[in-house]
N, C-alpha and C positions, 0 to 999 in steps of 0.2 A: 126439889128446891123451891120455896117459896119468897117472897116478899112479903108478905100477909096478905091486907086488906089496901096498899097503898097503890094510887093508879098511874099509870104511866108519864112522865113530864116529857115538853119537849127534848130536856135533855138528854132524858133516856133512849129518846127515839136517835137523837144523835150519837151515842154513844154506839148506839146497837148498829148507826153505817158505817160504824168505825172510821172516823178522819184521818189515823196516822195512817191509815193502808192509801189516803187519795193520793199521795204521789204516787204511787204505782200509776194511775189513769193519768194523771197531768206532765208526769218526768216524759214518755212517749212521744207524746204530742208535741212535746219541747224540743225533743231531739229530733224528729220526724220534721218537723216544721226548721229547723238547724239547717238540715240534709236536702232539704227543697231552696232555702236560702241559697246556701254554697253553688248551688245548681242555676242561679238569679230564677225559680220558683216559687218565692212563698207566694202565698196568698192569703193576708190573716183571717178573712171571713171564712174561708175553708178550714181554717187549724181552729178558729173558733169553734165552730160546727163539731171540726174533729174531737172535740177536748168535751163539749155535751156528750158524744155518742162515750167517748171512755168516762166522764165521771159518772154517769149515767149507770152504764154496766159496772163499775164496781162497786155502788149503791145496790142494786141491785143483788148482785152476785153475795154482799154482804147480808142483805136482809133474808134472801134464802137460804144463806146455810145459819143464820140464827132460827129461823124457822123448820128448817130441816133437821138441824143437828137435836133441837128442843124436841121434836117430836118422837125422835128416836129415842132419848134419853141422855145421850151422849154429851149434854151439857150440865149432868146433874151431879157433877165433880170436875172443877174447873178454877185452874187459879188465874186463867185471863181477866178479859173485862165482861162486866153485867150482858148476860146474855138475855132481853127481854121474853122471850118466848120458854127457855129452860127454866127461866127465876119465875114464872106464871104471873109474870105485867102487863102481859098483853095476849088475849088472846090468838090462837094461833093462825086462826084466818087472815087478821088483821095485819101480821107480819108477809104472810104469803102476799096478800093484797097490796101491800108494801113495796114487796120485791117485782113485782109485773107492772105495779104503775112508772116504777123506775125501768124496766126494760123497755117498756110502751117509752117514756121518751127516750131513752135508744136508739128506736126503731126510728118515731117521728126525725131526729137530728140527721142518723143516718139514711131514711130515703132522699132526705133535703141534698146529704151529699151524692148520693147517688145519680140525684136530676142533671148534679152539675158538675159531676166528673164520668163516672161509666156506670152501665145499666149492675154488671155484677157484683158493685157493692152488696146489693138487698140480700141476695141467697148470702153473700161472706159475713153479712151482719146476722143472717135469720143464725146461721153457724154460730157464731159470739153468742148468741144468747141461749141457744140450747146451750152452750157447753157450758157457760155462767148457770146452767138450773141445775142442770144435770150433774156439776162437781157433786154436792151431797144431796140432791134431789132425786127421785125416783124410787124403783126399786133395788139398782144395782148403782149405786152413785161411783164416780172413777174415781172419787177424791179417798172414799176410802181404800181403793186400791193402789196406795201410792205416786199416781199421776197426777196429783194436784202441783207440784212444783215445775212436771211438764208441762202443762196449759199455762198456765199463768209465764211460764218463757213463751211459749206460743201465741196466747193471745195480747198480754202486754207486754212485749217483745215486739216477735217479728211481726204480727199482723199490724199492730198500732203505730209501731215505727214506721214501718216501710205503708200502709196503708196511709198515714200522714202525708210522707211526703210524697203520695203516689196522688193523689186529690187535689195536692198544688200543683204538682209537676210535671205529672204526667208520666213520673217512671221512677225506679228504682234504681239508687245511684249504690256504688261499690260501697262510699261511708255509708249511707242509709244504712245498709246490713250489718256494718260493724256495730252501727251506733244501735243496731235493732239487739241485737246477740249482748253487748254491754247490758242495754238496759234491761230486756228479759233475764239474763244470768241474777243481775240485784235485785230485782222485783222477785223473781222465784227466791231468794236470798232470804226477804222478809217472809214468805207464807213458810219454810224452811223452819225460821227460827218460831215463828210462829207452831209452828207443828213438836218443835224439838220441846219446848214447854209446857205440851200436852204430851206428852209422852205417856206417861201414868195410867191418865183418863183415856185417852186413846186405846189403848190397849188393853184396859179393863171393858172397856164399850164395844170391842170389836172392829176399831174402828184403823184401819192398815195403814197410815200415811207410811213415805214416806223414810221420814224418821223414825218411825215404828219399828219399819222391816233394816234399815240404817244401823238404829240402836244407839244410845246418848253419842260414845266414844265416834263414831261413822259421823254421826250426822255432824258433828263439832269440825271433822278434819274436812269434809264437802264443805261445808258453809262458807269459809273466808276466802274461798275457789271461785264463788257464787260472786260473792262480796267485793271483791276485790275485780271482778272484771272491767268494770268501768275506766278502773287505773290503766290497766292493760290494753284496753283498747286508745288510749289518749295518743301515744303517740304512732299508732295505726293511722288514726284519723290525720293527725297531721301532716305523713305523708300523703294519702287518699284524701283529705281537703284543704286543710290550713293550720301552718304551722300556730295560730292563733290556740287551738286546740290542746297546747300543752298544757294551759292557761286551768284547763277540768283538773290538772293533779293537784290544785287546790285544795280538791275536797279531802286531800288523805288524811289530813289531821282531823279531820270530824269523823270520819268512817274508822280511821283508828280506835277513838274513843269511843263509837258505837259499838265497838264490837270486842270490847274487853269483859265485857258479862259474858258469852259465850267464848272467847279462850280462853277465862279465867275459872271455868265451870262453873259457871251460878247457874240455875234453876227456878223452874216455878216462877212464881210474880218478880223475881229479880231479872227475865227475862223482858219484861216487856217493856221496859224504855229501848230494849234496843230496834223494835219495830218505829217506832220514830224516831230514833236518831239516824237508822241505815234510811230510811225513807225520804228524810231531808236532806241527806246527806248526796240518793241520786236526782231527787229533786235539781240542789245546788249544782249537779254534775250535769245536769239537761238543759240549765240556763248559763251556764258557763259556757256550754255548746253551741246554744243559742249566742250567746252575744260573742264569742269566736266568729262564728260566721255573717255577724255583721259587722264587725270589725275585720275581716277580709274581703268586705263589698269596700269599705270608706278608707281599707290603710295595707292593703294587699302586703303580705310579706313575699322578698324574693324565692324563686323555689329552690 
């Protein structure tokens, strides 16, 4: 797949770190930094930090599986968005180059917090970033062996949750983990749908997500299990923090509407509004959390 002779713009380069996926990095931090509140914890210079090191690695994470997945082939039938390295925009150093300068600040944010919470961050961070190369990097990448929706609960999930609020607070609270497991479930939710729209090419290319081994019908009935966690965990939280917290089932009319392309069976590019619409939708779900738990520091409800 070409684009001819035309060179790269910056918007291509934005395209290719894909934005609707940055709530997955920023929703975490939100909640994580929520779950340190509740616990009189934050510290916003620490969840600042924290929120470099996650948009960081899913810059990252993003720029090398365009450079990964292009080199293989495996973007060279695709109805997502302009893959610059499969479409031949950019050479493919330069995406690689791309993806390490964004892990290098990663690294930079996360030893900054390392200094100023515990020495073990650095090896848990060196961890985040092999696993962000290594999804379609290498030779035996895990993402095409169906664990790509496990990491992505694992690493934007439980570690950035509970890692959040472990760098203001010094610990891991009972919500923190609910609110970790919420928002990994939605986060994996998006790379999910994302994988279900590649279906096709995926499996023409060799390439095992997931949804591959799932199959359309499978991957459709998992999905709104995925999706809907967030809802499910609200009134969790409320007993485990503040009844403030019912306040997240807000979002269900927006996650409804995100997600009537896949229970409705659409496919292909008809799939990809719903990568941002569930995206904002837990965005919306991490700062409703967030301002729960500052509304239970200024207007405490009885328990």
């Amino acid at each position: 797949m070409t684009e001819g002779t035309r060179t790269a713009t910056a918007a291509d380069w934005l395209e290719a770190a894909r934005p609707h996926t940055w709530a997955n990095a920023f929703a975490p931090v939100l909640a994580g930094t929520a779950a340190a509140m509740l616990g009189d914890g934050a510290r916003p210079g620490r969840a600042v930090l924290a929120g470099i090191v996650a948009w960081a690695l899913i810059i990252g994470v993003n720029y090398a599986n365009d450079y990964s997945d292009g080199i293989r082939g495996t973007d060279d039938d695709r109805s997502g968005p302009l893959r610059i390295t499969g479409s031949g925009l950019v050479a493919p150093g330069r995406v690689k180059a791309a993806a390490f300068a964004a892990f290098g600040l990663a690294a930079v944010a996360g030893c900054a917090l390392a200094a100023l919470a515990a020495w073990w961050l650095i090896p848990l961070g060196a961890v985040c970033i092999l696993a962000a190369w290594f999804y379609t990097g290498g030779r035996r990448p895990y993402g095409y062996r169906g664990l790509g929706e496990a990491a992505v609960f694992v690493f934007f999930g439980l570690v950035a949750v509970c890692g959040t609020e472990f760098v203001q607070a010094g610990r891991v609270s009972p919500a923190g983990l609910v609110a970790a497991v919420a928002v990994g479930a939605i986060s994996a939710s998006v790379n999910l749908v994302n994988n279900l729209r590649d279906i096709p090419s995926d499996a023409a290319a060799g390439k095992r997500t997931l949804a591959v081994a799932l199959g359309d019908a499978g991957t459709r009935r998992l999905w709104p299990v995925l999706a809907a966690a967030p809802l499910a965990a609200a009134p969790v939280l409320a007993v485990l923090g503040t009844w403030w917290a019912l306040g997240c089932l807000a979002v269900a009319p927006a996650l409804a509407r995100a997600a009537r392309p896949v229970l409705r069976g659409a496919g292909g590019a008809a799939l990809i509004p719903v990568l941002g619409g569930v995206g904002r939708a837990m965005l919306a779900w991490s700062a409703l959390l967030l301002t729960a738990a500052a509304l239970h520091q200024a207007l405490p409800l009885p328990a």
